[in-house]
HTML snippet that shows the backbone in 3Dmol.js (N, CA, C, O; Angstrom):
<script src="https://3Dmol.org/build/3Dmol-min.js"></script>
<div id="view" style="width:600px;height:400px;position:relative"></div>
<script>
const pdb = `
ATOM      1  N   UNK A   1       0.843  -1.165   0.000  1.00  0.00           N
ATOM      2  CA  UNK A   1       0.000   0.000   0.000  1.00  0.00           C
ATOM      3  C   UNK A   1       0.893   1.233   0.000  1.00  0.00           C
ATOM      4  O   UNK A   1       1.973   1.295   0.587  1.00  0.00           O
ATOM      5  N   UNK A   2       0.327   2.227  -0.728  1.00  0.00           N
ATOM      6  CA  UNK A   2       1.390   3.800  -0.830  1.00  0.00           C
ATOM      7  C   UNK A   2       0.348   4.281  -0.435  1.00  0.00           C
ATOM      8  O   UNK A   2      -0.704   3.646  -0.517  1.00  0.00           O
ATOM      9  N   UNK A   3       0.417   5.616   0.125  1.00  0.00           N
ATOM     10  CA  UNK A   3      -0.218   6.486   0.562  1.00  0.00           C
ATOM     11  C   UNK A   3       0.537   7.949   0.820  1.00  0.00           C
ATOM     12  O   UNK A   3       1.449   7.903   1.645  1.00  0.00           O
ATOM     13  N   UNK A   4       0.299   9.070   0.289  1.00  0.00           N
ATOM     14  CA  UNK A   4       0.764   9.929  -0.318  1.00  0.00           C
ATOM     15  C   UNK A   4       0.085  11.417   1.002  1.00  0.00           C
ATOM     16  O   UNK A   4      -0.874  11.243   1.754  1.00  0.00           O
ATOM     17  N   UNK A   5       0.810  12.565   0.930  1.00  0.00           N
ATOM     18  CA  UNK A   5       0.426  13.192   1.806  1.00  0.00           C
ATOM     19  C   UNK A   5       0.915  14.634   0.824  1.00  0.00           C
ATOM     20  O   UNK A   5       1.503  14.636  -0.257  1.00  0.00           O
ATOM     21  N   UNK A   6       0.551  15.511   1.443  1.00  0.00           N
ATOM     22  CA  UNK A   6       1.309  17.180   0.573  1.00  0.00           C
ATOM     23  C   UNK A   6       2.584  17.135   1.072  1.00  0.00           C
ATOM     24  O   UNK A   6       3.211  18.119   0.678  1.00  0.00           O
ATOM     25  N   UNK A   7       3.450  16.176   2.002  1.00  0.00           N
ATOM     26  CA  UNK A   7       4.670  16.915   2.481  1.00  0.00           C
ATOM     27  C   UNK A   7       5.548  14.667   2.706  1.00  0.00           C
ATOM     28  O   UNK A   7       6.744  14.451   2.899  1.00  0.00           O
ATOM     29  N   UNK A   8       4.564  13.656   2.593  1.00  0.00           N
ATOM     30  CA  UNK A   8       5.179  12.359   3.020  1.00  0.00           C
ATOM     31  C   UNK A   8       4.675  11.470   2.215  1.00  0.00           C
ATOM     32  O   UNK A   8       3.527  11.483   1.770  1.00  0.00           O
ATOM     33  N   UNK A   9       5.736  10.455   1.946  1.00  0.00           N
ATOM     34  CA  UNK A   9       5.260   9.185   1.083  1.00  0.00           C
ATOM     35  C   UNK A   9       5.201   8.170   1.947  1.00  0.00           C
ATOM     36  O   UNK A   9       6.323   7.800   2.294  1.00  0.00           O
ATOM     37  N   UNK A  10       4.216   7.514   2.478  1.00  0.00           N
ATOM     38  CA  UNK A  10       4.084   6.255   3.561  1.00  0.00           C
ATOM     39  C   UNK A  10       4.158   4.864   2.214  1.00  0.00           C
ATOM     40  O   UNK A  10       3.456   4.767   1.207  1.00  0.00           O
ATOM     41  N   UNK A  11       5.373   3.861   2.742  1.00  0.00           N
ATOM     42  CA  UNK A  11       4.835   2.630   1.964  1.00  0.00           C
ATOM     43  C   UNK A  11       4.715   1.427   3.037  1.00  0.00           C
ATOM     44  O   UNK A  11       5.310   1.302   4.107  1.00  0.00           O
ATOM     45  N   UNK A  12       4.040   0.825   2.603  1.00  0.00           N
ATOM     46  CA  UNK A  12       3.543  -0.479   3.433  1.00  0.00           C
ATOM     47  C   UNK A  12       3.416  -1.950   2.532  1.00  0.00           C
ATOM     48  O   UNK A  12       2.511  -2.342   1.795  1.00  0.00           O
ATOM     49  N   UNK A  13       4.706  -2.574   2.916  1.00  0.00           N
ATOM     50  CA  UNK A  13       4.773  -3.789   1.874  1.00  0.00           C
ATOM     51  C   UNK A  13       5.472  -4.775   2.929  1.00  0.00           C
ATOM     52  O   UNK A  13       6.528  -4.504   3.501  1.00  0.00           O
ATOM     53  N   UNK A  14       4.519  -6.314   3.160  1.00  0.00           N
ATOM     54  CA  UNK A  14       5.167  -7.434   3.947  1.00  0.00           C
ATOM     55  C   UNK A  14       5.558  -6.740   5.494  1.00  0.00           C
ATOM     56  O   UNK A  14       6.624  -6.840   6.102  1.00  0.00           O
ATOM     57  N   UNK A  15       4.290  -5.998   5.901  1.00  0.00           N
ATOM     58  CA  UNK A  15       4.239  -6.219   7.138  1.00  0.00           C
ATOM     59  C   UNK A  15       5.562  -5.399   8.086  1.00  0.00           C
ATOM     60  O   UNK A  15       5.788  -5.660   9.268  1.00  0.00           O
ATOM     61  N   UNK A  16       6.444  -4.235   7.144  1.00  0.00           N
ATOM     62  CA  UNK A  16       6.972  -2.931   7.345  1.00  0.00           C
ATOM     63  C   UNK A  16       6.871  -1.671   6.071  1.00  0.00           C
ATOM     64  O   UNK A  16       7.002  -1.654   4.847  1.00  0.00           O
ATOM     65  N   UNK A  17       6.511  -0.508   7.325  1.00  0.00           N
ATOM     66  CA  UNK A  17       6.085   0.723   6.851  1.00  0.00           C
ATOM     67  C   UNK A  17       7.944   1.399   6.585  1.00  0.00           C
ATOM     68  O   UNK A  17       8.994   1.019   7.103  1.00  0.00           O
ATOM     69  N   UNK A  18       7.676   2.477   5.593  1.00  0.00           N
ATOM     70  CA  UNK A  18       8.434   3.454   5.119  1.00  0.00           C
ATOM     71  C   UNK A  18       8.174   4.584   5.247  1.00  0.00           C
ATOM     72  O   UNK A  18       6.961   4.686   5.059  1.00  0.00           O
ATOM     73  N   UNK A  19       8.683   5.710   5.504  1.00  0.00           N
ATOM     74  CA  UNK A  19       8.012   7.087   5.425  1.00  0.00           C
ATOM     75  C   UNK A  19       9.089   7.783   5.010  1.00  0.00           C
ATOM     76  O   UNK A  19      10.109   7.804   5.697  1.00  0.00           O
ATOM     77  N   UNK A  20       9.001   8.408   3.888  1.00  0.00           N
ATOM     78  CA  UNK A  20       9.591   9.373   2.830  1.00  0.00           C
ATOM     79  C   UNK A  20       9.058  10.555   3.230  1.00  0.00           C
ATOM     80  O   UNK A  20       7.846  10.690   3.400  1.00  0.00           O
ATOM     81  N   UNK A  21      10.077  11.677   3.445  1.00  0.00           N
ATOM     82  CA  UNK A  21       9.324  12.839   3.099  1.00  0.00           C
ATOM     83  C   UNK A  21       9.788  13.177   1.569  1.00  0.00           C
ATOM     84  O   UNK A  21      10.693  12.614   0.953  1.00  0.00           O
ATOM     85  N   UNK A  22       8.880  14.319   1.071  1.00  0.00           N
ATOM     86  CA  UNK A  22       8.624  14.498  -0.569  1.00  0.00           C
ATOM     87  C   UNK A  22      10.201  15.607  -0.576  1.00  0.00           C
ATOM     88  O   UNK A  22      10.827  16.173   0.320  1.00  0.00           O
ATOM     89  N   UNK A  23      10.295  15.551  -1.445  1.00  0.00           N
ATOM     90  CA  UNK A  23      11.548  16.700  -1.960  1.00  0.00           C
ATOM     91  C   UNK A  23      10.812  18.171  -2.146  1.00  0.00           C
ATOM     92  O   UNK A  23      11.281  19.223  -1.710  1.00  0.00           O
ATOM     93  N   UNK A  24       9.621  18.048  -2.847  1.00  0.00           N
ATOM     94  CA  UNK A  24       9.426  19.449  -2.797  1.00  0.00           C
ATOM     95  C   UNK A  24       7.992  18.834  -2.432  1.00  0.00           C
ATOM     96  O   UNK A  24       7.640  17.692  -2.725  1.00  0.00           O
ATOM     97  N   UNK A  25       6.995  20.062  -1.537  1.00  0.00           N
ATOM     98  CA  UNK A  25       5.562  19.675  -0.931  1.00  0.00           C
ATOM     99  C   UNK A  25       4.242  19.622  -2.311  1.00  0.00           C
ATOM    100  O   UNK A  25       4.190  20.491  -3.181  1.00  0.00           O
ATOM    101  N   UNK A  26       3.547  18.765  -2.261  1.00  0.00           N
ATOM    102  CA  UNK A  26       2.797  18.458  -3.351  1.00  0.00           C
ATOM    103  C   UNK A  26       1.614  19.488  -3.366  1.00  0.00           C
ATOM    104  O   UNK A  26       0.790  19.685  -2.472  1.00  0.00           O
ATOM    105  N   UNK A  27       1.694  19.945  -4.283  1.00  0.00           N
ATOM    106  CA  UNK A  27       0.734  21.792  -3.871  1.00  0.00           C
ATOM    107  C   UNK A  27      -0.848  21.328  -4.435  1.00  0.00           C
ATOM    108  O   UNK A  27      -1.033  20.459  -5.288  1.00  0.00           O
ATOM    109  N   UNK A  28      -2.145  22.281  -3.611  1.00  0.00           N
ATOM    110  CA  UNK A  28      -3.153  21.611  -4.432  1.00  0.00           C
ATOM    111  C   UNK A  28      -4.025  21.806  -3.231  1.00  0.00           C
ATOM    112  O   UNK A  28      -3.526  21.751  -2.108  1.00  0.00           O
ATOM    113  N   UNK A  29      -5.948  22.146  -3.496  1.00  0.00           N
ATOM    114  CA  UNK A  29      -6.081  21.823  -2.646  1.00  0.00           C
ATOM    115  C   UNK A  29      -6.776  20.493  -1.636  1.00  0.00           C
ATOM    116  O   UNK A  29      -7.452  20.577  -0.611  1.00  0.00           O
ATOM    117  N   UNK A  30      -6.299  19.279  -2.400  1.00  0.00           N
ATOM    118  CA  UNK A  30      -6.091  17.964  -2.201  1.00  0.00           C
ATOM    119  C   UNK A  30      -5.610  17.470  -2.855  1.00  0.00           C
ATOM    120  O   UNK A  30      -5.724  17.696  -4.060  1.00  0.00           O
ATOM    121  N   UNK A  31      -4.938  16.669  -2.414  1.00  0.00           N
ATOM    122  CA  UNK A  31      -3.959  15.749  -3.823  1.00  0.00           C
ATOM    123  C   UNK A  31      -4.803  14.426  -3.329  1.00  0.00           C
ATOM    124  O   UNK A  31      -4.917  13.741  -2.312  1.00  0.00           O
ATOM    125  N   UNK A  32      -5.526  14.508  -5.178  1.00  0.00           N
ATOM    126  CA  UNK A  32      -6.320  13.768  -5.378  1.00  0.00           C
ATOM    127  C   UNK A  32      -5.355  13.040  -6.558  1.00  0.00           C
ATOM    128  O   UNK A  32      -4.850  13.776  -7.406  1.00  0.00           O
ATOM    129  N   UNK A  33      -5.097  11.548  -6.604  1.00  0.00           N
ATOM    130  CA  UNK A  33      -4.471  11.022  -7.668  1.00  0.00           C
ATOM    131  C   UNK A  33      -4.880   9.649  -8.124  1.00  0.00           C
ATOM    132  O   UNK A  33      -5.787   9.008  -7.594  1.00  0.00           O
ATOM    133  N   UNK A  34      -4.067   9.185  -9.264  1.00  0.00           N
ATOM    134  CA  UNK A  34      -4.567   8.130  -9.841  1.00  0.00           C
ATOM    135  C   UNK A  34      -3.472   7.121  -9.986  1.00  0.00           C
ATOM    136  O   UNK A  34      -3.221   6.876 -11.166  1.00  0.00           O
ATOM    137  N   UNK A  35      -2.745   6.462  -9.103  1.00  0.00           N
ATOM    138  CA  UNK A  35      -1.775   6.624  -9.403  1.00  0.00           C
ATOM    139  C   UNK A  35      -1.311   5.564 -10.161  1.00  0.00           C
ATOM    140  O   UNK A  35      -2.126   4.655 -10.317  1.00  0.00           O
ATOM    141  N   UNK A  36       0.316   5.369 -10.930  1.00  0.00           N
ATOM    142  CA  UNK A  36       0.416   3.949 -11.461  1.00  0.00           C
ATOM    143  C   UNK A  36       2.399   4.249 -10.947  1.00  0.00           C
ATOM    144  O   UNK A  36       3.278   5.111 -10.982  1.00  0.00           O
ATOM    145  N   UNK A  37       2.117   2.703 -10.479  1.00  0.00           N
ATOM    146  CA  UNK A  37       3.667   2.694  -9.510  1.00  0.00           C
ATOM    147  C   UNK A  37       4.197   1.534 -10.067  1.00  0.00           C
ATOM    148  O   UNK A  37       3.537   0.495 -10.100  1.00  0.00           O
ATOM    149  N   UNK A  38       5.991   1.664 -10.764  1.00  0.00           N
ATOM    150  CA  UNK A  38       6.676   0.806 -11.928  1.00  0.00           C
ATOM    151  C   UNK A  38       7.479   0.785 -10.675  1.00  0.00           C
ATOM    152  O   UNK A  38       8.612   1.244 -10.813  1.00  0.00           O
ATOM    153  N   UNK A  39       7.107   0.287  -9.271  1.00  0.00           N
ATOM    154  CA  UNK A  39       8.468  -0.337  -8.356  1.00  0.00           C
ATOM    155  C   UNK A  39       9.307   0.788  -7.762  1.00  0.00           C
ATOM    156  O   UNK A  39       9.773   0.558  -6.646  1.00  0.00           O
ATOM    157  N   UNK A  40       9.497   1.615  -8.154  1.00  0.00           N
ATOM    158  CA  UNK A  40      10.325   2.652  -7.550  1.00  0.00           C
ATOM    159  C   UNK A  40       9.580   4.209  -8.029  1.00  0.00           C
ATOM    160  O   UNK A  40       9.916   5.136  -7.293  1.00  0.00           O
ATOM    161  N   UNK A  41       9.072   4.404  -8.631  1.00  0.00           N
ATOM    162  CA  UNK A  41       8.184   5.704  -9.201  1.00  0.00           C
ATOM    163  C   UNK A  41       6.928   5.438  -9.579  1.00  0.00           C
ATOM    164  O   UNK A  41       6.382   4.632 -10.332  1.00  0.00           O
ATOM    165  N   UNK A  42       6.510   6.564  -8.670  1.00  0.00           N
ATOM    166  CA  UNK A  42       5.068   6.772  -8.438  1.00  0.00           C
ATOM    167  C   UNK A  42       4.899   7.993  -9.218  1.00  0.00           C
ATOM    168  O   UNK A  42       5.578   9.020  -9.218  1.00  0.00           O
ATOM    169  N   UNK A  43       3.490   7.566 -10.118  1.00  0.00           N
ATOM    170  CA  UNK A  43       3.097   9.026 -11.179  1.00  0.00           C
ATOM    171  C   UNK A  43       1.798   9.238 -10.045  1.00  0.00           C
ATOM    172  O   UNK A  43       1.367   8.383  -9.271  1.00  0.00           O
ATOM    173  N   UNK A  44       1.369  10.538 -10.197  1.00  0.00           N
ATOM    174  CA  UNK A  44       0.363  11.155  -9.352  1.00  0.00           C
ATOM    175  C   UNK A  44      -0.226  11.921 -10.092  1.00  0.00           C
ATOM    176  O   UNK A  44       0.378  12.047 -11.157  1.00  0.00           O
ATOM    177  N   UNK A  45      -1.666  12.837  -9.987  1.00  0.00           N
ATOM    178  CA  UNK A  45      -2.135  14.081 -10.477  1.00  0.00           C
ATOM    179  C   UNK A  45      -2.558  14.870  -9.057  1.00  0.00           C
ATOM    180  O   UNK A  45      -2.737  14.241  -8.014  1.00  0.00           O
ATOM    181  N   UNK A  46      -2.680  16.165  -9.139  1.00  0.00           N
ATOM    182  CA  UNK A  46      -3.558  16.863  -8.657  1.00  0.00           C
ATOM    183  C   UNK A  46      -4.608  17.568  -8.696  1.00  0.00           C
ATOM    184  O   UNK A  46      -4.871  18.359  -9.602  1.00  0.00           O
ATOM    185  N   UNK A  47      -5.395  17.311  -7.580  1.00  0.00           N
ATOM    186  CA  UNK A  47      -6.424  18.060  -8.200  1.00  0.00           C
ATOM    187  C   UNK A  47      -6.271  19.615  -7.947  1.00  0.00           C
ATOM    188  O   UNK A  47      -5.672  19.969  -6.932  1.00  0.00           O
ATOM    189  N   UNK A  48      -6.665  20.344  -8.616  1.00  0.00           N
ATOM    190  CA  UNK A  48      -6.517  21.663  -8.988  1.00  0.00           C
ATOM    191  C   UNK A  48      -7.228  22.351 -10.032  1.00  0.00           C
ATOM    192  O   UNK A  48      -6.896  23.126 -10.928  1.00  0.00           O
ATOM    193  N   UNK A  49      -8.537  21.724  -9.565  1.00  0.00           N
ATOM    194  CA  UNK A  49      -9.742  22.209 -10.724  1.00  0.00           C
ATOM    195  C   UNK A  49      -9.984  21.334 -11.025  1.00  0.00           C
ATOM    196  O   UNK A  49      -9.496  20.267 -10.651  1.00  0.00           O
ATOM    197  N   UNK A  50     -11.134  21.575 -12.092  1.00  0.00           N
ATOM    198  CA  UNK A  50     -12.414  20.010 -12.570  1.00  0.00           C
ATOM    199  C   UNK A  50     -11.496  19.175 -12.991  1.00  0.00           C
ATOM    200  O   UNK A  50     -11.538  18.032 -12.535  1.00  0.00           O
ATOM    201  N   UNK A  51     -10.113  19.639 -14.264  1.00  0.00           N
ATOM    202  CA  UNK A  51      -9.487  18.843 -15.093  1.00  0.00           C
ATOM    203  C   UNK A  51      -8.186  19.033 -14.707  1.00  0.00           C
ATOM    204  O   UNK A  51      -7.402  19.390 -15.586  1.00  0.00           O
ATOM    205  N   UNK A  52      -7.653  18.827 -13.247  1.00  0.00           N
ATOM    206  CA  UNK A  52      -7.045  18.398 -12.318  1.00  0.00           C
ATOM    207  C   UNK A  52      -5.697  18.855 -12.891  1.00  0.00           C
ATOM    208  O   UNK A  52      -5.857  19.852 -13.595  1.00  0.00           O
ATOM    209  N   UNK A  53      -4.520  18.482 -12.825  1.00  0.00           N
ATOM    210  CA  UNK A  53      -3.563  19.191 -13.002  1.00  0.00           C
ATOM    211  C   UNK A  53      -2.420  18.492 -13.562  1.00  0.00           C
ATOM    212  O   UNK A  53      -2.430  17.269 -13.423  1.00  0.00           O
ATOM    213  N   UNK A  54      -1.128  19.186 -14.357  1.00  0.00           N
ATOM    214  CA  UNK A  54       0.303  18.435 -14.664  1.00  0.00           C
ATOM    215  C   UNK A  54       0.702  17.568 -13.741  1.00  0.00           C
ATOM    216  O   UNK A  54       0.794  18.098 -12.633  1.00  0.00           O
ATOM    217  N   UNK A  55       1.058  16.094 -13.775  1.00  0.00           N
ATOM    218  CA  UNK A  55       1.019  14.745 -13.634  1.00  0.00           C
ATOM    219  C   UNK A  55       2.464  15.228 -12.846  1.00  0.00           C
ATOM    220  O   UNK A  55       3.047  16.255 -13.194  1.00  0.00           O
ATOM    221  N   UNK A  56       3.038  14.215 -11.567  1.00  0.00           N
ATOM    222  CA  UNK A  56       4.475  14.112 -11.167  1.00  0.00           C
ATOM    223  C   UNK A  56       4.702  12.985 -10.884  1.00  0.00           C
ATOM    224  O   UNK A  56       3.892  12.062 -10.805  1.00  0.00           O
ATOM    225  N   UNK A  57       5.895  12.966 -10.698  1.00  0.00           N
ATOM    226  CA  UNK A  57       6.649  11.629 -10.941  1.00  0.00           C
ATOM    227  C   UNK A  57       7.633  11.350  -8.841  1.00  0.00           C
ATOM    228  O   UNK A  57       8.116  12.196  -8.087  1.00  0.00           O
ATOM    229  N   UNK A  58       7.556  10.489  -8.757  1.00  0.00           N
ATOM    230  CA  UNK A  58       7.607  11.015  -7.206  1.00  0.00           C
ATOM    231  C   UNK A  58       8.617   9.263  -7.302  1.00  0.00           C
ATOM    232  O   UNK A  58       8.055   8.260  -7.741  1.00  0.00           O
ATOM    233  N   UNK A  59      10.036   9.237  -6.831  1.00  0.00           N
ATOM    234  CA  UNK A  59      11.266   8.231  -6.267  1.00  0.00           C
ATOM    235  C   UNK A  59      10.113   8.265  -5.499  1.00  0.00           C
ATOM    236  O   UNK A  59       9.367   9.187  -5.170  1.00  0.00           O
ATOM    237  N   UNK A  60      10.118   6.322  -5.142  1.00  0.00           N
ATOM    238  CA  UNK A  60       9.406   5.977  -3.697  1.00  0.00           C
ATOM    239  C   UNK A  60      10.720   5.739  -2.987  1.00  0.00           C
ATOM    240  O   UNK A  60      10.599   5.439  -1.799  1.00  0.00           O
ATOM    241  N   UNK A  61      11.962   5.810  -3.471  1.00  0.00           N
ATOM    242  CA  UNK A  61      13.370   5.739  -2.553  1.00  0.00           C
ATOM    243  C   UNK A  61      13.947   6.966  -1.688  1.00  0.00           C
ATOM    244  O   UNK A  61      14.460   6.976  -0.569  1.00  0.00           O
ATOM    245  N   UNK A  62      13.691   7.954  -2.567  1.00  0.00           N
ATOM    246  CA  UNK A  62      14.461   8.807  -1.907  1.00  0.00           C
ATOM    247  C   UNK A  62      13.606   9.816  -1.664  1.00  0.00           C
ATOM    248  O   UNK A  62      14.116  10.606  -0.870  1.00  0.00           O
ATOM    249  N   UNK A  63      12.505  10.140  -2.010  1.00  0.00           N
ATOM    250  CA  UNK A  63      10.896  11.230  -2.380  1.00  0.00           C
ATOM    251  C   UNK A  63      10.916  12.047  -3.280  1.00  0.00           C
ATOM    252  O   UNK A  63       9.890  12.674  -3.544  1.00  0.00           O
ATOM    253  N   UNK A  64      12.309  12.286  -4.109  1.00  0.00           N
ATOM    254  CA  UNK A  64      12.200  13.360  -5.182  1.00  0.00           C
ATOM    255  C   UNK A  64      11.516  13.177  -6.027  1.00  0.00           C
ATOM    256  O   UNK A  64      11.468  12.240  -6.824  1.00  0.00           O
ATOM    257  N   UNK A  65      10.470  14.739  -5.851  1.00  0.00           N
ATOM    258  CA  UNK A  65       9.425  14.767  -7.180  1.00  0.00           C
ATOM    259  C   UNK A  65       9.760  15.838  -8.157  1.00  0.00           C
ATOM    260  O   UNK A  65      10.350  16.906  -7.988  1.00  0.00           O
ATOM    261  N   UNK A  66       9.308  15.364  -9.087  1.00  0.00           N
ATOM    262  CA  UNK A  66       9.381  16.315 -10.342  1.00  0.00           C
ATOM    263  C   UNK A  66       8.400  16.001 -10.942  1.00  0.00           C
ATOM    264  O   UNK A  66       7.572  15.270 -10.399  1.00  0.00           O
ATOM    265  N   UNK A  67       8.112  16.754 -13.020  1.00  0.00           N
ATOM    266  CA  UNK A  67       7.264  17.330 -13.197  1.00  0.00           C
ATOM    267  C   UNK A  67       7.263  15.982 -14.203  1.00  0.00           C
ATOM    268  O   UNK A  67       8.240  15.235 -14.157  1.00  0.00           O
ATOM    269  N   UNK A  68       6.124  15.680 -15.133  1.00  0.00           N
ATOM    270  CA  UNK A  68       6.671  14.541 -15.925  1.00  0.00           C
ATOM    271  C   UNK A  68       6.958  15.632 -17.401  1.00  0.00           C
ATOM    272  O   UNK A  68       6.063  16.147 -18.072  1.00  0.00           O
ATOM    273  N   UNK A  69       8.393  15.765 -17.620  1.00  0.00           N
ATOM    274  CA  UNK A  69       8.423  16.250 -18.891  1.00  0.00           C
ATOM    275  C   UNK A  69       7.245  16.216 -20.325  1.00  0.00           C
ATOM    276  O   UNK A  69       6.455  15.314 -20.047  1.00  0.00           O
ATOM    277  N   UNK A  70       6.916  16.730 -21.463  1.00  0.00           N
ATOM    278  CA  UNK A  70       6.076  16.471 -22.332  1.00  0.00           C
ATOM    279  C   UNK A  70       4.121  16.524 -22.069  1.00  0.00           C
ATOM    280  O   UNK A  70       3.163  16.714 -22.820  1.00  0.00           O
ATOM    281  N   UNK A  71       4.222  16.356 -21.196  1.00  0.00           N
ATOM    282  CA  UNK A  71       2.789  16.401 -20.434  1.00  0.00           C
ATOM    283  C   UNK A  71       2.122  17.404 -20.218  1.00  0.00           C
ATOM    284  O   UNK A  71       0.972  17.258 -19.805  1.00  0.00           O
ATOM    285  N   UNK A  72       2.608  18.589 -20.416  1.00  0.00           N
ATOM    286  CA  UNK A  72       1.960  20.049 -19.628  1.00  0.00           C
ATOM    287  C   UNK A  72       0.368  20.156 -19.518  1.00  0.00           C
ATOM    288  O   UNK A  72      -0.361  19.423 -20.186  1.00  0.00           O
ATOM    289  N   UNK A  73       0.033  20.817 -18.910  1.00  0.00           N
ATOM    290  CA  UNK A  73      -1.314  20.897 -18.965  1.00  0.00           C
ATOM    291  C   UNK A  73      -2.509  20.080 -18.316  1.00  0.00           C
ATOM    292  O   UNK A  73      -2.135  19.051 -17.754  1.00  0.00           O
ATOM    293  N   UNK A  74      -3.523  20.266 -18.291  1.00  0.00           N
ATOM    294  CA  UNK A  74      -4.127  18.936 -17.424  1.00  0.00           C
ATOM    295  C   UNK A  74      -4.290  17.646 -17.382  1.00  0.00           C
ATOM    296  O   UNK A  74      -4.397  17.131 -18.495  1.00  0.00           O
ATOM    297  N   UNK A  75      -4.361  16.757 -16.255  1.00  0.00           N
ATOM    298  CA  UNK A  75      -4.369  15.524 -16.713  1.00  0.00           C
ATOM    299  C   UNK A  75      -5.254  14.827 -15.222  1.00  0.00           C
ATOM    300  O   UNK A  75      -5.215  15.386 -14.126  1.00  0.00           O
ATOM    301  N   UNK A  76      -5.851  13.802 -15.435  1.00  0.00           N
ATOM    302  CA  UNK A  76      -6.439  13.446 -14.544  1.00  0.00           C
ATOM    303  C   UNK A  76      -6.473  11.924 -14.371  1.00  0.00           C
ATOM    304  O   UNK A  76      -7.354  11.346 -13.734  1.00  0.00           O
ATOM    305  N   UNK A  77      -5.630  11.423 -14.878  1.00  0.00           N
ATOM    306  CA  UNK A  77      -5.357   9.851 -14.879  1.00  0.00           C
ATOM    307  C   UNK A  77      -4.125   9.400 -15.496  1.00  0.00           C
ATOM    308  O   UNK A  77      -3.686   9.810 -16.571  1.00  0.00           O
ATOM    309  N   UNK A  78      -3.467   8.309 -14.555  1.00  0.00           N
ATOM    310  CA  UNK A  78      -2.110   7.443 -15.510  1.00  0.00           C
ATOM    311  C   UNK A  78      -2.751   6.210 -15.407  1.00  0.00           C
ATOM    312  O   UNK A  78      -3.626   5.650 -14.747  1.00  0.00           O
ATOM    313  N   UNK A  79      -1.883   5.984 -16.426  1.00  0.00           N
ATOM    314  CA  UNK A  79      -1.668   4.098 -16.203  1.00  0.00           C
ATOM    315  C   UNK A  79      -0.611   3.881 -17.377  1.00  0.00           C
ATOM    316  O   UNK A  79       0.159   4.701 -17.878  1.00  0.00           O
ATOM    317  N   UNK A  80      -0.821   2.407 -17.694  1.00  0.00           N
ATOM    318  CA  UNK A  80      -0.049   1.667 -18.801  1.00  0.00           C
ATOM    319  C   UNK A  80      -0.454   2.111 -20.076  1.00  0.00           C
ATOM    320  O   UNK A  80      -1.508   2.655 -20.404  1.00  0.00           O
ATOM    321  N   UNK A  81       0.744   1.736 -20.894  1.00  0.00           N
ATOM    322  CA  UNK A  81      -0.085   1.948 -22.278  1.00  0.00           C
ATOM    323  C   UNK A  81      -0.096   0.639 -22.926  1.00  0.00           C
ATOM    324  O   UNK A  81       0.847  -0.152 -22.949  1.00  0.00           O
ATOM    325  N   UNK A  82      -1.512   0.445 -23.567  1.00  0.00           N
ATOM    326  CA  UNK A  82      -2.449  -0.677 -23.594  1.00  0.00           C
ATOM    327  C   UNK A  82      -1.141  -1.863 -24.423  1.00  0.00           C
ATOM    328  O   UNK A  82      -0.334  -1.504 -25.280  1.00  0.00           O
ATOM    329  N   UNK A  83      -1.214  -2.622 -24.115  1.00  0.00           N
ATOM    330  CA  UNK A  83       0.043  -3.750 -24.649  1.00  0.00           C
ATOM    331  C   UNK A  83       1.316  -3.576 -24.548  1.00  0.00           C
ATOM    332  O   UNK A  83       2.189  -4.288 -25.044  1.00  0.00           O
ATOM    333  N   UNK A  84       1.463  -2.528 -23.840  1.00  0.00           N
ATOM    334  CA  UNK A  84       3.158  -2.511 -23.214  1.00  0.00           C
ATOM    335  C   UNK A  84       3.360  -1.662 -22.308  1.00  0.00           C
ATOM    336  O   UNK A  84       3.751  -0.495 -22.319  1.00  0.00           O
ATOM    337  N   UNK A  85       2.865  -2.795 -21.045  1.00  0.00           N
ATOM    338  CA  UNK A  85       2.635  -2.377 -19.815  1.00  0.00           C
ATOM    339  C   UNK A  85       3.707  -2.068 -19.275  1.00  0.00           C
ATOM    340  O   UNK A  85       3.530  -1.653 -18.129  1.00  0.00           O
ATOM    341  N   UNK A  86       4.848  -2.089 -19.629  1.00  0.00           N
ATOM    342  CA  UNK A  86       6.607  -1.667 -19.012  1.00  0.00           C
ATOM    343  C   UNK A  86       6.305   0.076 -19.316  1.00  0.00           C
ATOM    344  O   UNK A  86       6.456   0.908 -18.421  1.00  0.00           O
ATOM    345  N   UNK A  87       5.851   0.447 -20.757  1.00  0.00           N
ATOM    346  CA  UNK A  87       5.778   1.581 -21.548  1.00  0.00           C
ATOM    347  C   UNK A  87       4.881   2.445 -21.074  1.00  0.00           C
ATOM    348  O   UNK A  87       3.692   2.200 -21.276  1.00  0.00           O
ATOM    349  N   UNK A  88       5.383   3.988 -20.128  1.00  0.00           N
ATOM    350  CA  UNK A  88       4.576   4.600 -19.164  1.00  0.00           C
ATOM    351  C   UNK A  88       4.763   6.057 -19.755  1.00  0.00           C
ATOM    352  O   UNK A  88       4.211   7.017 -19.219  1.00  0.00           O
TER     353      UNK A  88
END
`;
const viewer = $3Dmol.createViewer("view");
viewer.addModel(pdb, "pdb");
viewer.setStyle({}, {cartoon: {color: "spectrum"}});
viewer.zoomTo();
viewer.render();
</script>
């Protein structure tokens, strides 16, 4: 289980927790997300209006987030892309 905060990344896998704080605080006024997690990076959105906001990319190792390059603008869902589920 991940669970995400404006300022901490909690993970919970086999019965021990992790707590990351974020590199920079996740702005918004809820971080509402969708998320899709390749093992070490977590993509997120925020919400920040109806059609929610530029997507980040968040180390579940170390908490550094950034922006996902190419993406600008709103977005309100990640995942896989359909038949090459490695391909994010």
């Amino acid at each position: 289980m991940i669970a995400v905060s404006r300022n901490r990344l909690m993970v919970s896998a086999g019965g021990r927790e992790r707590v990351i704080t974020l590199s920079t605080p996740l702005t918004g006024p809820i971080v509402r997300m969708a998320p899709f997690d390749t093992g070490t990076t977590l993509f997120v959105g925020l919400a920040k209006g109806e059609w929610g906001a530029g997507p980040k990319r968040i180390d579940t190792i170390t908490g550094t987030v950034n922006e996902v390059p190419g993406l600008g603008g709103p977005i309100n869902g990640v995942g896989p892309v359909p038949g090459r589920p490695a391909a994010s």
